[in-house]
C-alpha positions as a Markdown table, in Angstrom:
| # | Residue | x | y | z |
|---|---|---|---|---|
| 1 | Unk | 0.5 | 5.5 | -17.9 |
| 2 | Unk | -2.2 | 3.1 | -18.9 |
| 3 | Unk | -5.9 | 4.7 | -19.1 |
| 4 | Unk | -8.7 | 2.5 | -19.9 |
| 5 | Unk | -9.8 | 4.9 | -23.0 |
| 6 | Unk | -6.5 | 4.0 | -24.6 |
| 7 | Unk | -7.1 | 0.0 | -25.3 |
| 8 | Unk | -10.2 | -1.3 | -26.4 |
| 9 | Unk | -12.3 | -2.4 | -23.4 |
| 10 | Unk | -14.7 | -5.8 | -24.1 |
| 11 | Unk | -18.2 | -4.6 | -25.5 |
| 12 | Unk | -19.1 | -8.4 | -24.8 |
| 13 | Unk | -19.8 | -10.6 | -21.6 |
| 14 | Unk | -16.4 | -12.9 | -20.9 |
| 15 | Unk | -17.7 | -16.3 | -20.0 |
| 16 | Unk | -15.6 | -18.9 | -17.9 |
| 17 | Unk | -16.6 | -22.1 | -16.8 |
| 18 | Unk | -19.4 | -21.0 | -14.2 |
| 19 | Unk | -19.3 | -16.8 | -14.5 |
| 20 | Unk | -20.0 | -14.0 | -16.8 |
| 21 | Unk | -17.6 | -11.0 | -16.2 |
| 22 | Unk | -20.2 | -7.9 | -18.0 |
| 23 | Unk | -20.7 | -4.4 | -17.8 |
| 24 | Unk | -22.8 | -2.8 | -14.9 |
| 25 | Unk | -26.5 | -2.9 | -15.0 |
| 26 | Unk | -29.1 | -1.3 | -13.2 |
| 27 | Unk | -30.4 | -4.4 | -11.6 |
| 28 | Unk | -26.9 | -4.7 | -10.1 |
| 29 | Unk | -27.6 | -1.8 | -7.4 |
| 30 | Unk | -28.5 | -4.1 | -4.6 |
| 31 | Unk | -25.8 | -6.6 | -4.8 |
| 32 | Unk | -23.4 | -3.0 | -4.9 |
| 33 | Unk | -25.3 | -1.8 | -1.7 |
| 34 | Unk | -24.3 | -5.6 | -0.1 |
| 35 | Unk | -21.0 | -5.6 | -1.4 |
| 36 | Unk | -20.2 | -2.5 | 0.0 |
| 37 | Unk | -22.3 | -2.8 | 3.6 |
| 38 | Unk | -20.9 | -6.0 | 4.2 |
| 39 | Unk | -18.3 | -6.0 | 7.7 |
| 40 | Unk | -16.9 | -8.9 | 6.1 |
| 41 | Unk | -15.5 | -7.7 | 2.9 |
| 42 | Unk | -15.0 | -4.2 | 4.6 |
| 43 | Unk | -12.6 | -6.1 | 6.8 |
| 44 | Unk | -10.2 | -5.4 | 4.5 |
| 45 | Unk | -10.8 | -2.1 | 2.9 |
| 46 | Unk | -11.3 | 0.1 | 5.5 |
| 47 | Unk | -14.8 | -1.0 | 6.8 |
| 48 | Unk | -18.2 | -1.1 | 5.8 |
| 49 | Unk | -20.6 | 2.0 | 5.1 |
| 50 | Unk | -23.9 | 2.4 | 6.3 |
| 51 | Unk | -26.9 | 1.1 | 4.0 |
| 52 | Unk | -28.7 | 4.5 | 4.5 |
| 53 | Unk | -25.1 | 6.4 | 3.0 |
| 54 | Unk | -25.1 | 3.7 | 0.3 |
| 55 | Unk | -28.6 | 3.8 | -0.6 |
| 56 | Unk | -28.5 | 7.8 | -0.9 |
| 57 | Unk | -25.1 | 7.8 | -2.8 |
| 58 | Unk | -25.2 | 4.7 | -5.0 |
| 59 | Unk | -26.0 | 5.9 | -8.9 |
| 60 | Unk | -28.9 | 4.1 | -10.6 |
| 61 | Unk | -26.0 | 1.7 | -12.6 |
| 62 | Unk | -23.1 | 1.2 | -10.0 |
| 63 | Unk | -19.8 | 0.7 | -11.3 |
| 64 | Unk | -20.8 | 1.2 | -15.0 |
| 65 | Unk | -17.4 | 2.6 | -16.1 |
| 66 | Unk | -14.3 | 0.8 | -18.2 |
| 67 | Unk | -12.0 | -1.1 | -16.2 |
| 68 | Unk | -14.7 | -2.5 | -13.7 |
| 69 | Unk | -16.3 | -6.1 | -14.6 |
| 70 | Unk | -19.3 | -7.2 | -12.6 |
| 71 | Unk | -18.8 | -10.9 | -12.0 |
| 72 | Unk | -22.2 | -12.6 | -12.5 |
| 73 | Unk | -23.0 | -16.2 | -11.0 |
| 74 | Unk | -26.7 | -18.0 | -12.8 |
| 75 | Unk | -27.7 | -14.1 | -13.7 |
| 76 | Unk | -26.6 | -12.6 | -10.3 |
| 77 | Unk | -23.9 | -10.4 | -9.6 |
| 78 | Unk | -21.8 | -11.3 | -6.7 |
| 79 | Unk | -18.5 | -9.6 | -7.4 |
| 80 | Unk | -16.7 | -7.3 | -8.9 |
| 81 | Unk | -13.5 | -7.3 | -10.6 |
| 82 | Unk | -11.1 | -3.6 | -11.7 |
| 83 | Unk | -8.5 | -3.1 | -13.8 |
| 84 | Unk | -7.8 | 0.8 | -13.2 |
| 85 | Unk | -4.5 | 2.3 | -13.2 |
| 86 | Unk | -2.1 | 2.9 | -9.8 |
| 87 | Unk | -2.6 | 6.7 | -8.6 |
| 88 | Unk | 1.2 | 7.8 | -8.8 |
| 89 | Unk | 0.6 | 9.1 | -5.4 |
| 90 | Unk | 0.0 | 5.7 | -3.8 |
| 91 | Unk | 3.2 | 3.9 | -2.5 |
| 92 | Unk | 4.1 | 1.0 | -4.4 |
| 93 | Unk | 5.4 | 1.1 | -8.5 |
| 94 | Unk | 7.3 | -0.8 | -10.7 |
| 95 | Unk | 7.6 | 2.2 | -13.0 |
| 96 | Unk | 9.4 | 5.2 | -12.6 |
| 97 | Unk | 6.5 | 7.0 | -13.9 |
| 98 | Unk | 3.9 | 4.8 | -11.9 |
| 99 | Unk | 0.5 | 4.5 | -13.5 |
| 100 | Unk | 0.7 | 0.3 | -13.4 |
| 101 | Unk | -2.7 | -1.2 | -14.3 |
| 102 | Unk | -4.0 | -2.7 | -10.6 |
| 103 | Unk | -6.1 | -5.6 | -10.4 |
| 104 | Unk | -8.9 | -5.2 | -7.5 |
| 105 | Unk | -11.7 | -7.2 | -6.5 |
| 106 | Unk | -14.2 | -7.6 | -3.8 |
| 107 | Unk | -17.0 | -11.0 | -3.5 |
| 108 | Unk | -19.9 | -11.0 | -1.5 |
| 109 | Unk | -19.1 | -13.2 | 1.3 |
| 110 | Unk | -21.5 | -16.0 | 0.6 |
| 111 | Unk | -19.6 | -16.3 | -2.6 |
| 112 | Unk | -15.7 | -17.0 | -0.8 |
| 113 | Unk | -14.7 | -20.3 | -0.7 |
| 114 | Unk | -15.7 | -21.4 | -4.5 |
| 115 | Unk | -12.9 | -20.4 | -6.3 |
| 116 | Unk | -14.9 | -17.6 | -7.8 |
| 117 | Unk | -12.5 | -14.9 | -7.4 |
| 118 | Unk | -9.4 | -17.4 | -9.0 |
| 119 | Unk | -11.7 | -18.3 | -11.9 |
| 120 | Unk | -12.8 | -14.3 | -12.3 |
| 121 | Unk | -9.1 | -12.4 | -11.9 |
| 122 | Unk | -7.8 | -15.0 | -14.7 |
| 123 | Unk | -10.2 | -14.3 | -17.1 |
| 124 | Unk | -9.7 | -10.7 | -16.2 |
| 125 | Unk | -5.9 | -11.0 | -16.3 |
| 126 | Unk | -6.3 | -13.1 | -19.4 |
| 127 | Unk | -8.3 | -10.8 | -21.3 |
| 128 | Unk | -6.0 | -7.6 | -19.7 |
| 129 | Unk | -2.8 | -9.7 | -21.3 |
| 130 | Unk | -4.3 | -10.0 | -24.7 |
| 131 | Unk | -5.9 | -6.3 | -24.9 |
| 132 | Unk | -2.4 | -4.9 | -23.7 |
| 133 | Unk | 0.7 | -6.9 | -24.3 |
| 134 | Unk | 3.5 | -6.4 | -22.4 |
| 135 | Unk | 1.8 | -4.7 | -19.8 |
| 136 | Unk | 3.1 | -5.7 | -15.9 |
| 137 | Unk | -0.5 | -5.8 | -13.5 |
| 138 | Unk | -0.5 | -4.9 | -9.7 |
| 139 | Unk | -2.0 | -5.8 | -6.5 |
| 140 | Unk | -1.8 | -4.6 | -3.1 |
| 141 | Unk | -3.4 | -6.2 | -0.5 |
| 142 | Unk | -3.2 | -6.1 | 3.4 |
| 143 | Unk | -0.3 | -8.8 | 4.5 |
| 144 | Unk | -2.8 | -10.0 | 6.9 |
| 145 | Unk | -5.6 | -10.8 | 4.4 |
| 146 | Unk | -4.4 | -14.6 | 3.8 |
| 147 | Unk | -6.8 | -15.6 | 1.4 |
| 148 | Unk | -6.0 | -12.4 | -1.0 |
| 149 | Unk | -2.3 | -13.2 | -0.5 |
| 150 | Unk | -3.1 | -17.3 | -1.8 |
| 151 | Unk | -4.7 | -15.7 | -4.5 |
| 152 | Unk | -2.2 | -13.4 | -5.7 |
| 153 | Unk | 0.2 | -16.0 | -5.5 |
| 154 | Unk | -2.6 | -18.8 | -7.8 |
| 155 | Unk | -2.7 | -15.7 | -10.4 |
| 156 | Unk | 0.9 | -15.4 | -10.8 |
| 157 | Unk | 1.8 | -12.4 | -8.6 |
| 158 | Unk | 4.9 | -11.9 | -6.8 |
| 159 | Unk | 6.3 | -9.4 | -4.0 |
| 160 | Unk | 7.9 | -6.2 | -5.0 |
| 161 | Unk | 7.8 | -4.7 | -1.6 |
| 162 | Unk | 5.5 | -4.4 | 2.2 |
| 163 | Unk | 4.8 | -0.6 | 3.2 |
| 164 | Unk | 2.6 | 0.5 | 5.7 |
| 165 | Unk | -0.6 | 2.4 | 3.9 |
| 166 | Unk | -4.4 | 2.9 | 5.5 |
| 167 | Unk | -2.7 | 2.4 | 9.1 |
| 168 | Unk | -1.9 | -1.4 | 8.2 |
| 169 | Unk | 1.0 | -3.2 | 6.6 |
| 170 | Unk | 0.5 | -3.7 | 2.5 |
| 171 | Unk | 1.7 | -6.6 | 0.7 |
| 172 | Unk | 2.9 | -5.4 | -3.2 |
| 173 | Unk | 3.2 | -7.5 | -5.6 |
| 174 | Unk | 3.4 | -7.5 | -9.7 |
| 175 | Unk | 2.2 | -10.4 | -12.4 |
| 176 | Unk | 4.7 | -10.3 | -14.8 |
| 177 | Unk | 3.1 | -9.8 | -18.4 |
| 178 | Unk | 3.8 | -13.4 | -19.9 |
| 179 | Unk | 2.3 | -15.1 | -16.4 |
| 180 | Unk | -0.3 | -17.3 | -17.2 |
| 181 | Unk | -3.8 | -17.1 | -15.0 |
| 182 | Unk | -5.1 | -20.0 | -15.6 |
């Protein structure tokens, strides 16, 4: 099992061509409390939460842990990008043992359409590749979720197996270690 403490995790911004993939900051709370109220991206996830639950719950820094990127656009965050390990609870491994390092994101809705989330999961999956050789990524998604499903397929990923998990039908797929994401 892969824990974030066990690999160094990058103590400096990853630029691409048009983001910055940083660490957390206070003056990310907002774009959290969006992120996370939004019907759109809760579509997908199990639905959106109330602002009011948000605004009580939400820590002062949101997200500042290893293994979550905020994905910053001209000094804004508008996404969010982790690279936390696969409960061994959760259906879906390509290890006996399970703990598989699973690639999650989620974009503010004004952001879809830009090729943000492509340009952000590379560098991600790049910098995962580099830090931890040899190490297979996940994703699961919902099969209906077309656009997650193109981009798993644009970062390399391919189907292991469908299950039904959350009361929907999951899509499973792994990026082989050597897969290029860019």
């Amino acid at each position: 099992m892969i824990e974030p403490g066990t690999f160094t995790w990058p103590t400096t911004p990853i630029p691409t061509e048009r983001l910055v993939l940083r660490a957390s900051e206070a003056r990310d709370r907002t774009a959290f409390v969006e992120l996370f109220a939004s019907p759109e991206v809760g579509t997908y996830i199990g639905g959106a939460r109330t602002r009011d639950e948000l605004e009580r719950a939400m820590p002062e820094v949101p997200g500042r842990r290893p293994s979550c990127f905020v994905v910053e656009l001209d000094g804004t965050m508008i996404g969010m990008i982790t690279l936390d390990p696969r409960g061994a609870e959760r259906r879906g491994h390509v290890r006996p043992e399970a703990g598989e390092t699973e690639l999650g994101y989620l974009f503010l809705p004004e952001a879809w359409g830009h090729g943000y989330a492509f340009e952000a999961c590379a560098a991600a999956l790049n910098w995962f590749t580099r830090a931890r050789p040899g190490e297979p990524v996940v994703l699961s998604t919902q099969s209906t979720n077309h656009r997650a499903m193109r981009l798993a397929a644009r970062l390399g990923f391919t189907e292991v197996e469908r299950f039904e998990e959350y009361g929907a039908e999951q899509w499973f797929g792994v990026r082989a270690p050597a897969t290029p994401a860019g």
